[in-house]
py3Dmol code that shows the C-alpha trace and the ligand (Angstrom):
import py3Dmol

protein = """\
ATOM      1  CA  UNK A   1     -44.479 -35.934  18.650  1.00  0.00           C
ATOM      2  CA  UNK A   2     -48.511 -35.316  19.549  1.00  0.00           C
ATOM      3  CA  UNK A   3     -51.014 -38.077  18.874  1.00  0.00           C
ATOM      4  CA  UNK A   4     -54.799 -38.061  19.509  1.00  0.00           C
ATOM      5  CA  UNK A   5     -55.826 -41.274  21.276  1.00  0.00           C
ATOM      6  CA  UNK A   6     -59.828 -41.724  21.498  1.00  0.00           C
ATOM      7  CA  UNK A   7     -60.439 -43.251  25.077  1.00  0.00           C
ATOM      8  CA  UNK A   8     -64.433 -43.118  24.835  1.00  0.00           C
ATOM      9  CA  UNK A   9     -66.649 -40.476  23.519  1.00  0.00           C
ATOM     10  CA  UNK A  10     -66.208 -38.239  25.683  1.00  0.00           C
ATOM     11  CA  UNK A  11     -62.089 -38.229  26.915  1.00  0.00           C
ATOM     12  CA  UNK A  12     -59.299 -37.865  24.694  1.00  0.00           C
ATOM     13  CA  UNK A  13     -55.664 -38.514  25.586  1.00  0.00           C
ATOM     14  CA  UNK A  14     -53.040 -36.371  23.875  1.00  0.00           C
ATOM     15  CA  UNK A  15     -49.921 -37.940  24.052  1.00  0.00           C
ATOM     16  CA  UNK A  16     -46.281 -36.506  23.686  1.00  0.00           C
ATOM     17  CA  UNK A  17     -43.966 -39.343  23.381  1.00  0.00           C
ATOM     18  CA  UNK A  18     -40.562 -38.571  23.789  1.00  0.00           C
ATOM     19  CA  UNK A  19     -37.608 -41.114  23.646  1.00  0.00           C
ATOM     20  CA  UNK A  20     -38.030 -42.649  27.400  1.00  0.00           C
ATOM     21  CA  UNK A  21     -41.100 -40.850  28.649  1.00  0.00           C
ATOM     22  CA  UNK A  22     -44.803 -40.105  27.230  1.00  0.00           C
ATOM     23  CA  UNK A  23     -47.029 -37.138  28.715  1.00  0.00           C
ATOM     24  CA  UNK A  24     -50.135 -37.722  28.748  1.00  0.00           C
ATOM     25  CA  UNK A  25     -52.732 -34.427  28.972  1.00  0.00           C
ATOM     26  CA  UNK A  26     -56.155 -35.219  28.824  1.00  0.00           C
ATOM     27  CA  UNK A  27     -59.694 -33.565  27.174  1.00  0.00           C
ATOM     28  CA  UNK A  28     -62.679 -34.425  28.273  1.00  0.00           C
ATOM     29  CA  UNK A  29     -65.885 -32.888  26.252  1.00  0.00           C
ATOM     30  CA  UNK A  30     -69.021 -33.004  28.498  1.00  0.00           C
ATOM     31  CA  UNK A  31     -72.232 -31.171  26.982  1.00  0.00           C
ATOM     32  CA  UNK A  32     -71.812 -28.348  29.908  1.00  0.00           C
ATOM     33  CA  UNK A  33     -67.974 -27.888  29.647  1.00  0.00           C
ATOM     34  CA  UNK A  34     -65.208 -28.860  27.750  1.00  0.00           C
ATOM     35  CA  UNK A  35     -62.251 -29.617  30.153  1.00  0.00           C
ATOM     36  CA  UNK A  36     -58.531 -30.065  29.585  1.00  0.00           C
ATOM     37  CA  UNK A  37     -56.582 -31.808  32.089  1.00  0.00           C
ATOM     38  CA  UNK A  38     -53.035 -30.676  32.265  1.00  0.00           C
ATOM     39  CA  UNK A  39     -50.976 -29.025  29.798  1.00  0.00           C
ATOM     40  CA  UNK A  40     -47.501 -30.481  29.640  1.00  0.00           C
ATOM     41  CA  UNK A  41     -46.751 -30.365  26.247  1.00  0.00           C
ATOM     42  CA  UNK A  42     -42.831 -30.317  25.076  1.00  0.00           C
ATOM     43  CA  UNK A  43     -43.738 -29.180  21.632  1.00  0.00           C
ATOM     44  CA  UNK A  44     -43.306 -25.569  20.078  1.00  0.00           C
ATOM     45  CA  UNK A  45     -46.412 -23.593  20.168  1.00  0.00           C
ATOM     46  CA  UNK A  46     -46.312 -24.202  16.224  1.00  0.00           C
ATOM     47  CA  UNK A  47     -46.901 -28.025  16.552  1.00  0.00           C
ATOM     48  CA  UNK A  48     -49.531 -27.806  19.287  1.00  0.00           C
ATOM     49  CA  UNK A  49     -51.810 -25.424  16.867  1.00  0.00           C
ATOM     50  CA  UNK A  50     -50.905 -27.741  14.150  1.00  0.00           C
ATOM     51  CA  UNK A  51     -52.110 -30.619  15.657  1.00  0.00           C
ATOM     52  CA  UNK A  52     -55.279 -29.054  16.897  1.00  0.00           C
ATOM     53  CA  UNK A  53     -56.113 -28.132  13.845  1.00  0.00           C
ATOM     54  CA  UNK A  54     -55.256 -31.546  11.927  1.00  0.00           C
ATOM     55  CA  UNK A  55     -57.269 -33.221  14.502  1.00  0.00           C
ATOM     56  CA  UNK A  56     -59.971 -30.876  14.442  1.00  0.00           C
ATOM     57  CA  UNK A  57     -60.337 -30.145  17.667  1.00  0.00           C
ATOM     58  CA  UNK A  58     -62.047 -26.933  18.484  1.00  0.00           C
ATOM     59  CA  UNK A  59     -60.109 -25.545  21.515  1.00  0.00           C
ATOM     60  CA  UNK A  60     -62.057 -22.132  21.844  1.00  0.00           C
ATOM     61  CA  UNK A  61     -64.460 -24.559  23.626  1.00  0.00           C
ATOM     62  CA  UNK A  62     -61.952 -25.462  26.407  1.00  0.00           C
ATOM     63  CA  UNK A  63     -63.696 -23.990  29.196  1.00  0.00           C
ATOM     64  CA  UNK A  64     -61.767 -24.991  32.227  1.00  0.00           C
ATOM     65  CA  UNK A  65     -58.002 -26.254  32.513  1.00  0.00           C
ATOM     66  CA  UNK A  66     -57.010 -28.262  35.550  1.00  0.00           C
ATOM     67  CA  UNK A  67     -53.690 -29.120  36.884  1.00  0.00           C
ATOM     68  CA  UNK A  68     -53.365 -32.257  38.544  1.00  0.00           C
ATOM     69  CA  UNK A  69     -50.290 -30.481  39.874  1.00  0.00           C
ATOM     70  CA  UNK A  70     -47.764 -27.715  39.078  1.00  0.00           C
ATOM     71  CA  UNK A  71     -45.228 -29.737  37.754  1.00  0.00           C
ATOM     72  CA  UNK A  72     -43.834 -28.495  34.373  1.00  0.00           C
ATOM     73  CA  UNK A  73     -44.820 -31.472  32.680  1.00  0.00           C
ATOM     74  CA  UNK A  74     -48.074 -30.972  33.790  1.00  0.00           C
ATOM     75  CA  UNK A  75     -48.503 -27.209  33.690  1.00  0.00           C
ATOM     76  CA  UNK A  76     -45.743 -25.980  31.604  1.00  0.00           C
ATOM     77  CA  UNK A  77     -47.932 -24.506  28.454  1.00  0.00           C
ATOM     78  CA  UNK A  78     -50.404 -23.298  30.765  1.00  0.00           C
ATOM     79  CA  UNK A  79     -50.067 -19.519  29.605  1.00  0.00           C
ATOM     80  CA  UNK A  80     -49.858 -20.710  26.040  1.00  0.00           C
ATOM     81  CA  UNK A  81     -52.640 -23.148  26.040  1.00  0.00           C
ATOM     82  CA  UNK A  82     -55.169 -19.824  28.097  1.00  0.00           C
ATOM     83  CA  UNK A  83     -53.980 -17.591  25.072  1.00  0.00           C
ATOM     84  CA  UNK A  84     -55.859 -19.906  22.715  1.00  0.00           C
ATOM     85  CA  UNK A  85     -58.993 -20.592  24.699  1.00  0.00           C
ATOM     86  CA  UNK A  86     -61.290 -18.439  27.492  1.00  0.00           C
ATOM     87  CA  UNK A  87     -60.468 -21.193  30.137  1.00  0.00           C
ATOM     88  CA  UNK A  88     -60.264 -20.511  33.494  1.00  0.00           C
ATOM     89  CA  UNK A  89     -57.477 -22.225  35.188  1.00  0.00           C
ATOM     90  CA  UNK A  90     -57.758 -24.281  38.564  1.00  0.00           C
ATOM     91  CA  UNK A  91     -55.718 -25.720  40.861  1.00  0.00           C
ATOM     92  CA  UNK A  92     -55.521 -26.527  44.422  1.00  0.00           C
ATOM     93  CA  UNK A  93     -54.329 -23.699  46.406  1.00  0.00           C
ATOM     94  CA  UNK A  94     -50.996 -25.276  47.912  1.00  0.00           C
ATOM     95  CA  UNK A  95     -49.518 -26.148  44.548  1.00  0.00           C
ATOM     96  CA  UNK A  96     -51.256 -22.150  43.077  1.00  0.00           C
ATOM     97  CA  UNK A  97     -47.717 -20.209  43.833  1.00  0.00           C
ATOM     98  CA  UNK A  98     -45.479 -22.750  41.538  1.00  0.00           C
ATOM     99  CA  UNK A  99     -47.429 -21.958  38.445  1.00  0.00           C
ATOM    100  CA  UNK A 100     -47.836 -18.706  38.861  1.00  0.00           C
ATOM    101  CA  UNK A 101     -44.249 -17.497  38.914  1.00  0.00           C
ATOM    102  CA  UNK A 102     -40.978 -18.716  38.986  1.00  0.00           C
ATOM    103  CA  UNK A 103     -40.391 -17.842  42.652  1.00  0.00           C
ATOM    104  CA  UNK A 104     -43.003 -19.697  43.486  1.00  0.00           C
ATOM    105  CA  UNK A 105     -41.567 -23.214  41.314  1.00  0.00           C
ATOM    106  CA  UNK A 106     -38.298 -22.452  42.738  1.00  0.00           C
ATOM    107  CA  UNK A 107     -39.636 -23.039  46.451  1.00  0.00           C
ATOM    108  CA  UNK A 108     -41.332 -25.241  45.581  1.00  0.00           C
ATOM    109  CA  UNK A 109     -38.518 -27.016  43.485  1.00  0.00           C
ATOM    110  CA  UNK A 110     -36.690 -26.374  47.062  1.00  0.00           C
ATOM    111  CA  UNK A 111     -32.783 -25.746  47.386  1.00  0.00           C
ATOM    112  CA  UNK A 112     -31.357 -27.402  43.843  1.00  0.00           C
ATOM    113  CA  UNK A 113     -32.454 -24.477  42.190  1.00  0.00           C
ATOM    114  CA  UNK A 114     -30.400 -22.148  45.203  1.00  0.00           C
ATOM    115  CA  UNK A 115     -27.320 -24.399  44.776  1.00  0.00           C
ATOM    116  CA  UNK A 116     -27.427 -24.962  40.940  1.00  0.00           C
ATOM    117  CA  UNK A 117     -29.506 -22.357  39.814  1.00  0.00           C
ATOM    118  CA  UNK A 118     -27.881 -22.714  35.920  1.00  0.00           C
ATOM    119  CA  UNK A 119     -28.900 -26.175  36.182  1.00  0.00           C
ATOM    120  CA  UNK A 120     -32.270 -25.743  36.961  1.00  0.00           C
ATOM    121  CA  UNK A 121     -32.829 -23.193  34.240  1.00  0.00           C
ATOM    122  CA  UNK A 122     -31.241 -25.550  31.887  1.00  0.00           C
ATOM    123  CA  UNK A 123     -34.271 -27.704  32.561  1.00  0.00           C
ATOM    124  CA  UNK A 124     -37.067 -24.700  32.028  1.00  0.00           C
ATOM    125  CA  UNK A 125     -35.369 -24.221  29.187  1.00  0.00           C
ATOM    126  CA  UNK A 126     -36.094 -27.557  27.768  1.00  0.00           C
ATOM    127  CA  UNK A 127     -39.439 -27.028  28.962  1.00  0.00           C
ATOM    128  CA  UNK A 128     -40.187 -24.088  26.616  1.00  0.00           C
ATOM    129  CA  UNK A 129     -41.493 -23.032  30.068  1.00  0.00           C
ATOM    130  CA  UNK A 130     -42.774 -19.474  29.667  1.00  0.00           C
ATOM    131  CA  UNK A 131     -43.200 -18.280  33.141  1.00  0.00           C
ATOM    132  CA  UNK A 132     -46.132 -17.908  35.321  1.00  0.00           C
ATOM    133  CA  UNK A 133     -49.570 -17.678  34.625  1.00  0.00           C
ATOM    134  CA  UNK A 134     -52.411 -16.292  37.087  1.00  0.00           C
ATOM    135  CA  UNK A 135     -54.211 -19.270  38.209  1.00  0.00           C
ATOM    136  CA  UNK A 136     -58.476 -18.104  38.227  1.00  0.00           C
ATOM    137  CA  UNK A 137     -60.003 -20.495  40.716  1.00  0.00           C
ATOM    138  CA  UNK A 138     -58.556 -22.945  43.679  1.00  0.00           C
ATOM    139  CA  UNK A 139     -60.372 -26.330  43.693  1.00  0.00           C
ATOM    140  CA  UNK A 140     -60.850 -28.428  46.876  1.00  0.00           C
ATOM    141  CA  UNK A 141     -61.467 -31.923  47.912  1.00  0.00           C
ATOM    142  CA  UNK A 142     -64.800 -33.426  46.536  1.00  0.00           C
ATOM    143  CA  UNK A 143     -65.955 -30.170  44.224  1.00  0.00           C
ATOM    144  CA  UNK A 144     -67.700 -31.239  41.661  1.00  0.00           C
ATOM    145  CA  UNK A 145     -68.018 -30.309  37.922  1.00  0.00           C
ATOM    146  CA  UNK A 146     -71.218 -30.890  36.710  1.00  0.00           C
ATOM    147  CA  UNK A 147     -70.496 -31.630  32.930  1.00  0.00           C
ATOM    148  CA  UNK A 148     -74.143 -32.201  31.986  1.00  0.00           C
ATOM    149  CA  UNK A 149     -73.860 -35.658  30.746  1.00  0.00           C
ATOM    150  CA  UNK A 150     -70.829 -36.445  33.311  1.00  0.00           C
ATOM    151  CA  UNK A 151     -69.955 -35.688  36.768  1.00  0.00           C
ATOM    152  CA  UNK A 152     -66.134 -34.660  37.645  1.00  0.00           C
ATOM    153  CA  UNK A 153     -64.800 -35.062  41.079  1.00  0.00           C
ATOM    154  CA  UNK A 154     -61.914 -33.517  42.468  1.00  0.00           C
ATOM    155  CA  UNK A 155     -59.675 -36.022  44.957  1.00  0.00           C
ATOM    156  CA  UNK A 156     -57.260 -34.151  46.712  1.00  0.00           C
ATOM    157  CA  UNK A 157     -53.631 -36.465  46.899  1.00  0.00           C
ATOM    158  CA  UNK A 158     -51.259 -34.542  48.031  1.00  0.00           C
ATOM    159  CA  UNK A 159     -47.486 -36.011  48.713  1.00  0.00           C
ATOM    160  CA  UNK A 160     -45.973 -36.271  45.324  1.00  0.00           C
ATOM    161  CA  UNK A 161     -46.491 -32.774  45.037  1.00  0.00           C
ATOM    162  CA  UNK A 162     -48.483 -30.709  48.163  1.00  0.00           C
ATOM    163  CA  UNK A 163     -51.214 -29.655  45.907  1.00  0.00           C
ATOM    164  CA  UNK A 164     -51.344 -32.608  44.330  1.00  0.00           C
ATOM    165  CA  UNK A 165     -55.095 -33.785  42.937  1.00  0.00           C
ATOM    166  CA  UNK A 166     -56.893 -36.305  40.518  1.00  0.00           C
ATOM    167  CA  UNK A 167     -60.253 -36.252  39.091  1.00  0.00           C
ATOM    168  CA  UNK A 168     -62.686 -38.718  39.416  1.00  0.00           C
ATOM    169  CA  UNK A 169     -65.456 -38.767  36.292  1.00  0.00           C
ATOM    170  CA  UNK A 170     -68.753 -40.808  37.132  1.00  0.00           C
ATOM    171  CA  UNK A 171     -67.215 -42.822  40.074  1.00  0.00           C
ATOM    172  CA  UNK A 172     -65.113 -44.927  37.834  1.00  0.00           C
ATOM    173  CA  UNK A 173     -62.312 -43.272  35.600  1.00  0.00           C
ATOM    174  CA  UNK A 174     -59.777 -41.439  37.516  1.00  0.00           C
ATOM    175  CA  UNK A 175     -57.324 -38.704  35.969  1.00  0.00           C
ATOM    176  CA  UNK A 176     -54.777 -39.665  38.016  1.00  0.00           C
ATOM    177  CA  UNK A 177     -51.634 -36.852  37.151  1.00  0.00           C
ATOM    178  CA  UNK A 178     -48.585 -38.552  39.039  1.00  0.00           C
ATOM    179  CA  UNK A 179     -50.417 -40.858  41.033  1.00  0.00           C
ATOM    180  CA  UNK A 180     -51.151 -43.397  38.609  1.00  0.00           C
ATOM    181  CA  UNK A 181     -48.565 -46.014  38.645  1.00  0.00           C
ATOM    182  CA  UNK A 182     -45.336 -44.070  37.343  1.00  0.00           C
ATOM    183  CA  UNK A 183     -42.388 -44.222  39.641  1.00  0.00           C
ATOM    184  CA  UNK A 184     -42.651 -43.010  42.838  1.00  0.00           C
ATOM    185  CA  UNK A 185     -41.061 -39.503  43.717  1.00  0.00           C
ATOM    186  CA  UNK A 186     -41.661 -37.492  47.203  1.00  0.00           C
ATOM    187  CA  UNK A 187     -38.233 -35.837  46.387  1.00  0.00           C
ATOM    188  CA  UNK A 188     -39.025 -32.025  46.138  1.00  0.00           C
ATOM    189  CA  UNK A 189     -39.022 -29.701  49.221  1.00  0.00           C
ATOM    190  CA  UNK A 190     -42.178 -29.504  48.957  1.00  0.00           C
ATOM    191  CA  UNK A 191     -43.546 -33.154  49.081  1.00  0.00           C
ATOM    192  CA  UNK A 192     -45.060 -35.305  51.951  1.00  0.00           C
ATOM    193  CA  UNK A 193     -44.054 -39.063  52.136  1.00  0.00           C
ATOM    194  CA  UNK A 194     -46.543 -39.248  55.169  1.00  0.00           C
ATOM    195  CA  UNK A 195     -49.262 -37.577  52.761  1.00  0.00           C
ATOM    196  CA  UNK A 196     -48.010 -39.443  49.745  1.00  0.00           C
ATOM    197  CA  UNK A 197     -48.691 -42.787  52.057  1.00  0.00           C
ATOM    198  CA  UNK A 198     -52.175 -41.524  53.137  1.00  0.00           C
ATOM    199  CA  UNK A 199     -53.381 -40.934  49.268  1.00  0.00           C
ATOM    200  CA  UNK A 200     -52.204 -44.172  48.401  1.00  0.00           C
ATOM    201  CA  UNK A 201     -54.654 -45.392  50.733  1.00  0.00           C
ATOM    202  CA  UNK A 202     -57.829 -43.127  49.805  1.00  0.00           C
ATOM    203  CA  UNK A 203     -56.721 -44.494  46.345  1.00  0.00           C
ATOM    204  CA  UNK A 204     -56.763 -47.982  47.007  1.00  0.00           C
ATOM    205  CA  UNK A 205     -60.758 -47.479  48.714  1.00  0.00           C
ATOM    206  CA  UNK A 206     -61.876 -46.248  45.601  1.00  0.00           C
ATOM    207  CA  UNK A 207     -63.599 -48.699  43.324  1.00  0.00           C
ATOM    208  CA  UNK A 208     -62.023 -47.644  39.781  1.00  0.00           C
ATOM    209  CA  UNK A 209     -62.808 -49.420  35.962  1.00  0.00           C
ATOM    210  CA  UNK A 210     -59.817 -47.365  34.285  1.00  0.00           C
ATOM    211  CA  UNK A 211     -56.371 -45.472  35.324  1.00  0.00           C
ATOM    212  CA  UNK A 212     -55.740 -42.414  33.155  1.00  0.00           C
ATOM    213  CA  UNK A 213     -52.118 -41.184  33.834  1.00  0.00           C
ATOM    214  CA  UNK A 214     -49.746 -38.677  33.445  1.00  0.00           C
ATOM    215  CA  UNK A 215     -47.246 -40.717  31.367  1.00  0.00           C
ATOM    216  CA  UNK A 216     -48.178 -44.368  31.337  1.00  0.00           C
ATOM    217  CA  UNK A 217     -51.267 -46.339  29.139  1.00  0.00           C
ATOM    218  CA  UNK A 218     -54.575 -46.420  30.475  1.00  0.00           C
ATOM    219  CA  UNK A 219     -55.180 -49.447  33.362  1.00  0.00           C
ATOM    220  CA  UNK A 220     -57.924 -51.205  33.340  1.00  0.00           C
ATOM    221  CA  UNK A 221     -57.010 -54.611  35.200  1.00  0.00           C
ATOM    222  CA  UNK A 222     -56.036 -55.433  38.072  1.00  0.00           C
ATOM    223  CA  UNK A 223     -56.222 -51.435  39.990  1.00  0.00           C
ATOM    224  CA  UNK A 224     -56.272 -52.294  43.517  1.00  0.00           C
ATOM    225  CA  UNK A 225     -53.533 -54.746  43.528  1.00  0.00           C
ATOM    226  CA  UNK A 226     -51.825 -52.372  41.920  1.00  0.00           C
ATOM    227  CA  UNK A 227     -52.031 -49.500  44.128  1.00  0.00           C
ATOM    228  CA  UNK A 228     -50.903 -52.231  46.745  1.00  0.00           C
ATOM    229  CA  UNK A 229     -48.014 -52.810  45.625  1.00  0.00           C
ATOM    230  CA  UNK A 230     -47.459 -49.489  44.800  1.00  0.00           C
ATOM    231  CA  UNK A 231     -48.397 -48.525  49.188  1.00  0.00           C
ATOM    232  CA  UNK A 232     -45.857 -52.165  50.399  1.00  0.00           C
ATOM    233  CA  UNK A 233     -43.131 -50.868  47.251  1.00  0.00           C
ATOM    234  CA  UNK A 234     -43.161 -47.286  49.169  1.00  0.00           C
ATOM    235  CA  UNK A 235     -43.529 -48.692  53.075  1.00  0.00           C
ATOM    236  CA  UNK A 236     -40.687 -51.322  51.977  1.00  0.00           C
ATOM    237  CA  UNK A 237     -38.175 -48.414  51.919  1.00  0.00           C
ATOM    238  CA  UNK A 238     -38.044 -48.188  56.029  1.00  0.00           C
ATOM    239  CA  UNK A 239     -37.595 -51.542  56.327  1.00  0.00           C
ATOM    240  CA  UNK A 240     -34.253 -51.190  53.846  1.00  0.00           C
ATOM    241  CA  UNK A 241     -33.235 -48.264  55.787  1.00  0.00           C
ATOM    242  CA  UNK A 242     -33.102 -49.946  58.791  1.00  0.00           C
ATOM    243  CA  UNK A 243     -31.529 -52.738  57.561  1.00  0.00           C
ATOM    244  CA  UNK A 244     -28.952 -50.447  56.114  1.00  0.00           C
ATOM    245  CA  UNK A 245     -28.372 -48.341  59.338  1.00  0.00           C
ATOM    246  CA  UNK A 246     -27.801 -51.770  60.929  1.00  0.00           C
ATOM    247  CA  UNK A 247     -24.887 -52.577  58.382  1.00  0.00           C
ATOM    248  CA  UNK A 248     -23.125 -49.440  59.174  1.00  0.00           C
ATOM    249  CA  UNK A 249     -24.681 -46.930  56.663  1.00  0.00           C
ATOM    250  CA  UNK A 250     -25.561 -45.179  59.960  1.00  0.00           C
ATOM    251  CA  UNK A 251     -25.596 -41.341  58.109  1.00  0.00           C
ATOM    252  CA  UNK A 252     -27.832 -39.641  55.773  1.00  0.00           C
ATOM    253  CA  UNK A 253     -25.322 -39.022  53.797  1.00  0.00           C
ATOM    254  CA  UNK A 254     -24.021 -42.953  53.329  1.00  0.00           C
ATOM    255  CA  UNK A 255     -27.752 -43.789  52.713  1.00  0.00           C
ATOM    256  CA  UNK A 256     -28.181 -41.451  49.789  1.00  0.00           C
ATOM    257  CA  UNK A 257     -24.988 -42.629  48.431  1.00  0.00           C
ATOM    258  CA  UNK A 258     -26.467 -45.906  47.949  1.00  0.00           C
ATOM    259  CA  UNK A 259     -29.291 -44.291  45.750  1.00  0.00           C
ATOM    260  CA  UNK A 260     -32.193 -47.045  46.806  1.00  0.00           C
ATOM    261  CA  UNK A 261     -34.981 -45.066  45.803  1.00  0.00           C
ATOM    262  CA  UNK A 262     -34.107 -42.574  42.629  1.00  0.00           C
ATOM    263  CA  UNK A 263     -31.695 -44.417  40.474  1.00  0.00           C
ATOM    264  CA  UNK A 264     -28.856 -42.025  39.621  1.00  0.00           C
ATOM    265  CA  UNK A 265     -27.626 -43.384  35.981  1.00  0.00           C
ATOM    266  CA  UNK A 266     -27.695 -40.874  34.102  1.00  0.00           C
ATOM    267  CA  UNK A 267     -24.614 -39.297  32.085  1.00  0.00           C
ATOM    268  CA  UNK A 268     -26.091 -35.815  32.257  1.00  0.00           C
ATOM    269  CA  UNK A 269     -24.758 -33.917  35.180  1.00  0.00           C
ATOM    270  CA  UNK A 270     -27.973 -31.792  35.177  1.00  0.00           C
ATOM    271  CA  UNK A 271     -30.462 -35.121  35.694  1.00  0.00           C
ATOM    272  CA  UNK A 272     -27.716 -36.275  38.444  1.00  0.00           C
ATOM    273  CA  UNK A 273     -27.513 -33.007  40.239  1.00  0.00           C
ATOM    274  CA  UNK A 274     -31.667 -33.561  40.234  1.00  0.00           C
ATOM    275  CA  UNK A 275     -31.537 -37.421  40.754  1.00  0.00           C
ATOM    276  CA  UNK A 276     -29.296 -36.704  44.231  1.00  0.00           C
ATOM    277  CA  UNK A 277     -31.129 -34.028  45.426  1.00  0.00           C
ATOM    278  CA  UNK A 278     -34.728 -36.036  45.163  1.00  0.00           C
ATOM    279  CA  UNK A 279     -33.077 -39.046  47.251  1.00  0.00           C
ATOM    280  CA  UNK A 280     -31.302 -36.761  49.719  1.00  0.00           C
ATOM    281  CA  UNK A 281     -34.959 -35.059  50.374  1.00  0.00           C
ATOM    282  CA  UNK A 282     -36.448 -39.101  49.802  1.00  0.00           C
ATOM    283  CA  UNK A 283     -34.491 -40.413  52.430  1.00  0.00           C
ATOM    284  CA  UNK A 284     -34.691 -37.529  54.581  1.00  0.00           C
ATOM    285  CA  UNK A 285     -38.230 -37.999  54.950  1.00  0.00           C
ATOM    286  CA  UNK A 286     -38.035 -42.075  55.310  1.00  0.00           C
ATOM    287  CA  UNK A 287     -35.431 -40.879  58.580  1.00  0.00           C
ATOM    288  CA  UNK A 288     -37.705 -38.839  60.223  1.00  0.00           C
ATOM    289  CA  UNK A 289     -40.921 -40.744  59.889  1.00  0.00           C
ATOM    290  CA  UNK A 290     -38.727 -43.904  61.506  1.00  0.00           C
ATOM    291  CA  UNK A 291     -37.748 -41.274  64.623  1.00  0.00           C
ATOM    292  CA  UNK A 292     -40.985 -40.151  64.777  1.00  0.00           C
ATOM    293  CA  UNK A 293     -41.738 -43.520  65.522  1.00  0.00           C
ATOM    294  CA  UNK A 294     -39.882 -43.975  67.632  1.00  0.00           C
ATOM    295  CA  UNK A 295     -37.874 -47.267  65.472  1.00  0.00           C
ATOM    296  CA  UNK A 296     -34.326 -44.836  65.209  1.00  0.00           C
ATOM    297  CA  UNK A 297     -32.531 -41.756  66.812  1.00  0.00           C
ATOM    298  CA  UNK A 298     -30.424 -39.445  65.498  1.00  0.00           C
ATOM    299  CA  UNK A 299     -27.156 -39.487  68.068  1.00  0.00           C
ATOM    300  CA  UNK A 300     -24.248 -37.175  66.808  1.00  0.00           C
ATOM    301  CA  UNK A 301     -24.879 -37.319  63.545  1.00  0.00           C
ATOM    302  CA  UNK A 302     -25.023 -40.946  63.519  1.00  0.00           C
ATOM    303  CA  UNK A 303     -28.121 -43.099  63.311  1.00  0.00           C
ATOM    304  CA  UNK A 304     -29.010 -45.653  65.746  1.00  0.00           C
ATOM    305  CA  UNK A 305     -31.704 -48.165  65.983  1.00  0.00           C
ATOM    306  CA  UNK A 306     -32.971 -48.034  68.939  1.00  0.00           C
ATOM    307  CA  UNK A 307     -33.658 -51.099  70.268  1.00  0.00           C
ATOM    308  CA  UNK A 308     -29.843 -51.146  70.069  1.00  0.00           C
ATOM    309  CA  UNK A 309     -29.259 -48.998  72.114  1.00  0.00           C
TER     310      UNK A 309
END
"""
ligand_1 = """\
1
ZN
Zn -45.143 -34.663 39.010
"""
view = py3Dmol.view(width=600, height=400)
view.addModel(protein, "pdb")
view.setStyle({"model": 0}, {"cartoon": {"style": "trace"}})
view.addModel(ligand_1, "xyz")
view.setStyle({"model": 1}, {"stick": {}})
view.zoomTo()
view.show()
């Protein structure tokens, strides 16, 4: 279901809450451009025109769409949501190829959709995902939107996604896509825990008033800490790994069994076949940051610590 949630004047969240999840996309109307952040809407193209036009809301003004990333439930009505408006749609060049064909999201969805192709479809399918969509214009790092009576800065994050970006309006509220505080998830093939690590840094330096999301409620209190606990929750992991290896889960393949950083409860076999496959890549990564420095090795296909050795 859709719902219109005033922020301030000038931003909007519209919110599709589902049973366990919300998605949050976001409009914000400066007197220069009207700007719609993310389209990852589940609803039928019937209910999204309804609920424009029961709310009022005159898209034809949407000048610009960003992606925070290409996610489908961030950029999944994309193609729909340009049919309706002249907006040009940005997003950072190394997330461009997954929304603009389905190549391009199967790369970068990585080899579940090879080995479980049916799977994967099942999920565009719930997606009402409609295929690609030419993107018009790449942003980078620190471009700025001039909105007239705002100022909208782009802060390239890549690591949950490669591509990954927020915007920052007047210093203070940031857009935030998947780097708000939802769970954390490095687990496509193309992801970056060592990126993903450095953005939670930049994040933490910034001096924010308010956290506007992909799926959670607005944060106002408390930011910083937040994205602290969010960096020690994330560095944490190694420590468990090693402690792990050390008790004889000394294999990739015993780690991910465990499941320690994408819980794998789910009763549908599609969610499971995608809950494994984001540890397996998860782990992976935690593995060969700890060889890289230098705190494991990997000896015939066993792991050692290596001040065990
Ligand atoms: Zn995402």
């Amino acid at each position: 279901m859709l719902e219109l949630i005033k922020i301030n004047d000038s931003i909007y969240k519209i919110e599709t809450k589902l049973r366990f999840i919300s998605m949050n996309n976001y409009l914000i109307f400066g007197s220069n451009h009207t700007i719609l952040i993310d389209t990852g809407f589940v609803s039928s193209k019937k209910e999204i025109l309804r609920f424009f036009e029961k709310n009022k809301i005159d898209i034809s003004k949407i000048d610009i769409i960003l992606n925070t990333h290409c996610h489908l439930d961030h950029s999944g009505k994309n193609k729909f949501m340009k049919s309706l408006t002249k907006a040009k749609l940005m997003i950072h060049e190394k997330d461009r190829a997954a929304v603009e064909s389905i190549d391009g999201l199967k790369k970068q969805a990585g080899s579940f959709a090879d080995e479980f192709e049916e799977y994967w479809k099942q999920r565009l399918k719930w997606w009402n995902f409609e295929g690609g969509c030419k993107v018009d214009k790449t942003i980078i790092d620190n471009e700025i939107f001039d909105l007239g009576n705002h100022i909208l800065k782009v802060i390239f994050s890549p690591g949950h996604t490669l591509g990954h970006c927020c915007f920052l309006l007047d210093e203070k509220i940031l857009f935030a896509g998947d780097m708000g505080f939802e769970s954390l998830w490095y687990g496509n093939a193309r992801a970056s825990l060592l990126d993903y690590i450095n953005t939670y840094q930049r994040l933490i330096s910034l001096n924010l008033k308010m956290v506007l999301s992909g799926h959670l409620d607005p944060v106002e209190e408390g930011i910083k800490e937040k994205y602290k606990s969010r960096l020690s929750q994330l560095l944490d992991r190694d420590n468990k790994i090693l402690n792990l290896i050390e008790n004889g889960h000394n294999t990739l393949e015993k780690l991910v069994k465990l499941h320690i950083t994408v819980k794998n409860r789910s009763t549908n076999l599609a969610d499971r076949l995608w809950q494994d496959y984001g540890e397996k890549n998860q782990i992976s990564q935690h593995l060969d940051k700890l060889e890289h420095e230098g705190k494991i090795i990997k000896s015939q296909d066993k792991l050692v610590i290596k001040n065990n050795m």
